[in-house]
C-alpha positions as CSV (number, residue, x, y, z in Angstrom):
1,X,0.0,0.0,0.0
2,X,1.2,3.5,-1.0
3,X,2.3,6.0,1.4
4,X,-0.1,8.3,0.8
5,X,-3.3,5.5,1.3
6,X,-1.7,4.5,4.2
7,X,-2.0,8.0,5.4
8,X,-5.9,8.2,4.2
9,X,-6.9,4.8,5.8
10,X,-5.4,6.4,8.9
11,X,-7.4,9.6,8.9
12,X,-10.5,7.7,8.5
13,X,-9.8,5.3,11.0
14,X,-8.8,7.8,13.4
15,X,-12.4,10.0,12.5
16,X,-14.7,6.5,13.1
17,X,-12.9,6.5,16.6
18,X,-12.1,10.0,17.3
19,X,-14.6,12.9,18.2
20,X,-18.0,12.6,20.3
21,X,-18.3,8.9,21.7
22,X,-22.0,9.0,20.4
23,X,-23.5,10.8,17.3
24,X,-26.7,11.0,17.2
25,X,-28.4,10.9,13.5
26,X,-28.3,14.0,11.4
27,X,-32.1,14.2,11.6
28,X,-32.1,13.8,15.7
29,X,-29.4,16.6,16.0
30,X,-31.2,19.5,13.8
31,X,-33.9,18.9,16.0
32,X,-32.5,19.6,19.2
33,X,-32.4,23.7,20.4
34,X,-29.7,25.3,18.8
35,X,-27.5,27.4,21.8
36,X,-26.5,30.7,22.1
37,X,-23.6,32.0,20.0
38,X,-20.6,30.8,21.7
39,X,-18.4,33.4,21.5
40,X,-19.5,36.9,20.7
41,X,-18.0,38.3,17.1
42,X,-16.4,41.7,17.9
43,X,-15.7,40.8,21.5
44,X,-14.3,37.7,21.6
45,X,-12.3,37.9,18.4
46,X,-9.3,39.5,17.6
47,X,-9.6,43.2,15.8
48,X,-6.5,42.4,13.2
49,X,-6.8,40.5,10.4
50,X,-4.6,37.1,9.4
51,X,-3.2,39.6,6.2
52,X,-3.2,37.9,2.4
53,X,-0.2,37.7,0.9
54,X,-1.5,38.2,-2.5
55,X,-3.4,41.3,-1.3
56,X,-0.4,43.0,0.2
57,X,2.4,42.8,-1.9
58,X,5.2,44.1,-0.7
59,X,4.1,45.1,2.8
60,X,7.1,44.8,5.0
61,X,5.1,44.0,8.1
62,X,2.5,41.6,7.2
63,X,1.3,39.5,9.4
64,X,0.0,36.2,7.1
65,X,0.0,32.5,7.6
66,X,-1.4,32.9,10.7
67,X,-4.8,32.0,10.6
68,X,-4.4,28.8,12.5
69,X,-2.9,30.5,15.3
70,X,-5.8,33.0,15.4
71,X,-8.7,30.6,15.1
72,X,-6.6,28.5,17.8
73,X,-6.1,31.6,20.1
74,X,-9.6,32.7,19.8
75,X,-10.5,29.4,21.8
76,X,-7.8,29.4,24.4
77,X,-8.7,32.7,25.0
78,X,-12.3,31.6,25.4
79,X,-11.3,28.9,27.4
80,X,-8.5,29.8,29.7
81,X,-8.4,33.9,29.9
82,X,-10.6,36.3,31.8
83,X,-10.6,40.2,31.1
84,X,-10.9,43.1,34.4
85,X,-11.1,46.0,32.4
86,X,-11.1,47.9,36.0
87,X,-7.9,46.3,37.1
88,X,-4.6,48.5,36.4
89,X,-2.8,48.0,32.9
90,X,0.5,46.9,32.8
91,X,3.4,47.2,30.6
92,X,3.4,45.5,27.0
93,X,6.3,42.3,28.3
94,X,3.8,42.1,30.9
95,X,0.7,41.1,28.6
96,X,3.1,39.4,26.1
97,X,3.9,36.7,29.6
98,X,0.5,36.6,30.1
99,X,-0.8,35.5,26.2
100,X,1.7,33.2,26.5
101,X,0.2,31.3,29.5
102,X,-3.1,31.6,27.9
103,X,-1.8,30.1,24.6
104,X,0.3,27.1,26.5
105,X,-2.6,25.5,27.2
106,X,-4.0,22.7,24.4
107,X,-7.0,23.9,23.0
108,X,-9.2,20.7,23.9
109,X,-8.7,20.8,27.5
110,X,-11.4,21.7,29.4
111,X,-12.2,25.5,30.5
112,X,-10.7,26.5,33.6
113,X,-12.8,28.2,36.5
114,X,-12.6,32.0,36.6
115,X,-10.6,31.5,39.5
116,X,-7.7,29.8,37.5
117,X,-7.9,31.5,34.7
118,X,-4.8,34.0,33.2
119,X,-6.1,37.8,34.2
120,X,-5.6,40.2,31.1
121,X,-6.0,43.3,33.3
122,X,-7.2,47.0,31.8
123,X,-9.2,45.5,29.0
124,X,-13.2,44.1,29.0
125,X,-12.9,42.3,26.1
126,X,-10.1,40.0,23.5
127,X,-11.0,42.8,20.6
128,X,-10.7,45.8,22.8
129,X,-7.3,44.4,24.0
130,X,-5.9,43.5,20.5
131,X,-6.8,46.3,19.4
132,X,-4.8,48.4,21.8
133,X,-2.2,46.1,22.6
134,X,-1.8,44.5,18.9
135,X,2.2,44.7,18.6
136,X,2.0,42.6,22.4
137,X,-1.0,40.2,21.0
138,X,1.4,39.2,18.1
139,X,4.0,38.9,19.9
140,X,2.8,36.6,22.6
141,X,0.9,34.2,20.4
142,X,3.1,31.1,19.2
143,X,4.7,30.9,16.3
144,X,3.1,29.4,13.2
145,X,5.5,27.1,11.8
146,X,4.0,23.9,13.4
147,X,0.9,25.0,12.7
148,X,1.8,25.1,9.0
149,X,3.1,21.5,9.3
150,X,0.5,19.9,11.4
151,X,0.1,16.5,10.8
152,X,-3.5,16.3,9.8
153,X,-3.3,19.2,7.3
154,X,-2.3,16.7,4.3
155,X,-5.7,15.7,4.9
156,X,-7.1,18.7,2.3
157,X,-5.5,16.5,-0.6
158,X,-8.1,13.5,-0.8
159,X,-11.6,13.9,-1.3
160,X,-12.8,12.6,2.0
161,X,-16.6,10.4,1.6
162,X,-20.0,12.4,2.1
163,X,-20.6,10.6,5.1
164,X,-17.8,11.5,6.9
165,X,-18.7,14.8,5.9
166,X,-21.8,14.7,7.4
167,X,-20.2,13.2,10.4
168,X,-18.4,16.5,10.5
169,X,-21.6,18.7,10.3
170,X,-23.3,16.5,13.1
171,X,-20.5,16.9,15.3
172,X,-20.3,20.6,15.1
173,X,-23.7,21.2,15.9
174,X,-23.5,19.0,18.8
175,X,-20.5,20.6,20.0
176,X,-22.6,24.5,19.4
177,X,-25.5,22.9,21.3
178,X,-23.1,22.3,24.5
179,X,-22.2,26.5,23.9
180,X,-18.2,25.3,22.9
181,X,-16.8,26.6,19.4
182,X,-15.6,24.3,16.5
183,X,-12.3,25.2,14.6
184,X,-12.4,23.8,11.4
185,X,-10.0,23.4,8.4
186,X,-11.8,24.0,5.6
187,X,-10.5,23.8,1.7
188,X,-11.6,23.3,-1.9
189,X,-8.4,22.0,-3.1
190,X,-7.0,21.3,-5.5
191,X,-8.2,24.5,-6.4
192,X,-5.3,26.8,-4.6
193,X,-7.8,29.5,-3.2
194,X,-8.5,28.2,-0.2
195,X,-6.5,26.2,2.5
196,X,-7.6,28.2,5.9
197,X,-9.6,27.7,9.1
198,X,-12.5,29.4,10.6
199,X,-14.2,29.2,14.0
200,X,-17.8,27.6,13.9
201,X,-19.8,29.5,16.9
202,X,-23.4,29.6,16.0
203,X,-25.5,28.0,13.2
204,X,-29.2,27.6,12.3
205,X,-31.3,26.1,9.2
206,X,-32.3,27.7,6.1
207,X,-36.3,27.3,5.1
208,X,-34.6,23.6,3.4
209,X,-33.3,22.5,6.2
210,X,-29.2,23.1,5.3
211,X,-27.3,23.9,8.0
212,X,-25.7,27.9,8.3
213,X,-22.9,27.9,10.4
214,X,-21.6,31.3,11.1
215,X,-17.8,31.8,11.2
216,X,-15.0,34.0,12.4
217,X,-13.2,33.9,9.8
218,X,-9.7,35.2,11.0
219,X,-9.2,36.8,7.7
220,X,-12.0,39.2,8.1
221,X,-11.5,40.6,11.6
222,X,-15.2,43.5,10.4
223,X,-17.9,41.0,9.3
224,X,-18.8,37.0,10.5
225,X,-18.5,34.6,7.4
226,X,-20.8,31.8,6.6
227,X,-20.0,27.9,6.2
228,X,-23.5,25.9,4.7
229,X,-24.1,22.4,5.6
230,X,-26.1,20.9,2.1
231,X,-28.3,18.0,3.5
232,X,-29.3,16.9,0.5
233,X,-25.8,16.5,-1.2
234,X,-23.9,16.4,2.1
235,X,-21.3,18.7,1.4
236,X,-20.7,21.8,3.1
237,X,-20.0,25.1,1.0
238,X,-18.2,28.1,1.5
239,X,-21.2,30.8,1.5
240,X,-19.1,33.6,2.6
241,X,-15.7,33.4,3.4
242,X,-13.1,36.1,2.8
243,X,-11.6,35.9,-0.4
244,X,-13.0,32.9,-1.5
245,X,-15.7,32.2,-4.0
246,X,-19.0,30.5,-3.2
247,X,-18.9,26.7,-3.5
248,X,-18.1,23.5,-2.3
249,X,-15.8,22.7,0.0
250,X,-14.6,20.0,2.7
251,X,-14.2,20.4,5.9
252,X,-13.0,19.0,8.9
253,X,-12.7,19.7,12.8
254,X,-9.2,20.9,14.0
255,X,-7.7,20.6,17.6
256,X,-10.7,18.6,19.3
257,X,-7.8,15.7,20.3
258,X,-4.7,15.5,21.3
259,X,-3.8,13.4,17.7
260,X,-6.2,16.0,15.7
C-alpha cells in the first residue's frame, strides 16, 4: 500500500474513533435547540486581520499564515483567559507573559474556573485588548510554523466520503449545542484558493433544512463569514468566506484531540 493511502486509511480510521463517543443521526441533531452563539463576534475575536499575501504585496510587516494561530487563540482565549477591564494595565512584556500562558494550554482541555484562569488586566474584552495592545498580542501568540506543518493538514488532498462529511456537520452542531466553538479546516483544493480555518460559533437552518454555520473567519476581523451544511448532497460550501468564492468545499474539525 502507497504511502499516501496508508495515510488516508489512517485519517479515517482515526475519525470512526475520534470525536464525540455517540452521534446522534443528522435528523435527531437538527432537531435539538440550537445554543446561544458561543463566542460573541467583535468581542471575543481578535480586531487584526490574518493579512493575504497576494493582497499585500510588498508590505514589510505583514502578518500572514497565521490563521491557525488565530482561530486556535480565539478558543484558548475563550477557554483559559478572563478580562478586568477595571484592574490597572500593565506594561506591553507584561501582557506578552500573560498571552503566553493563555496560549500554552491545548485547545481541547477543558475550560478552567474564573478563579484559575490567566487575568488580562485593563481590557473588558479579546478585541478591545488586541486592538490596543496588537504589537503585544502578536508577539505573545506562538509561532506558526508547526501550525503550517500539522500532521492532519495533508488531509485537504483526498476527497474525504459524504458521510464522513456529514459526520463532521453533526459533530459541530453538537459541539454549538453544549455552547463550545468548533475550529475547522476548511478547503476546496485542488483549487489553490483556499486552505484556511475558521471558527464555527453559532448556526441555524435555512427554510430547506441546510445547516448555516456562522464563522469567524480570522481573515476578516469586520464581518462573520458563513459555512452551509447541504443536506441533500452532504457537502458543506463556503457561502461567505473572505476571499473565496461560493462553492463547495470540505471540511474537517481541528484541535478537538490531542492526535487532531
Amino acid at each position: 500500500m502507497r504511502a499516501s493511502s496508508r495515510l488516508f486509511v489512517l485519517a479515517v480510521l482515526l475519525t470512526a474513533v475520534s470525536g464525540c463517543a455517540s452521534v446522534a443521526p443528522m435528523d435527531v441533531v437538527v432537531q435539538r435547540p440550537a445554543a446561544p452563539a458561543s463566542i460573541r463576534f467583535g468581542v471575543d475575536t481578535f480586531a487584526f486581520p490574518n493579512e493575504s499575501r497576494s493582497n499585500n504585496p510588498g508590505k514589510p510587516d505583514l502578518y500572514a499564515n497565521y490563521c491557525f494561530v488565530m482561530a486556535r487563540g480565539v478558543t484558548q482565549f475563550q477557554r483559559f483567559a478572563r478580562f478586568d477591564e477595571a484592574a490597572p494595565r500593565v506594561a506591553p512584556e507584561e501582557y506578552v507573559a500573560r498571552i503566553k500562558q493563555v496560549v500554552s494550554h491545548s485547545p481541547w482541555e477543558e475550560p478552567r474556573p474564573a478563579a484559575d484562569r490567566v487575568v488580562i488586566p485593563g481590557y473588558a474584552s479579546l478585541y478591545e485588548f488586541s486592538r490596543a495592545q496588537e504589537a503585544a498580542v502578536k508577539e505573545g501568540m506562538v509561532g506558526r510554523f508547526w501550525t503550517l506543518v500539522h500532521w492532519t493538514n495533508w488531509r485537504v488532498v483526498f476527497p474525504f466520503p459524504r458521510w464522513h462529511q456529514e459526520r463532521v456537520a453533526r459533530e459541530a452542531m453538537t459541539e454549538l449545542q453544549g455552547g463550545r466553538p468548533v475550529q475547522l479546516l476548511v478547503t476546496n483544493f485542488p483549487t489553490w484558493e483556499l486552505n484556511h480555518t475558521v471558527v464555527a460559533y453559532a448556526y441555524g437552518l435555512d427554510p430547506v433544512g441546510n445547516v448555516l454555520f456562522t464563522v469567524y473567519d480570522p481573515n476578516d476581523p469586520h464581518e462573520p463569514g458563513r459555512v452551509t451544511f447541504d443536506r441533500v448532497e452532504r457537502r458543506f460550501e463556503a457561502s461567505r468566506l473572505y476571499d473565496t468564492h461560493p462553492g463547495p468545499i470540505r471540511a474537517f474539525r481541528m484541535y478537538y484531540w490531542a492526535l487532531l
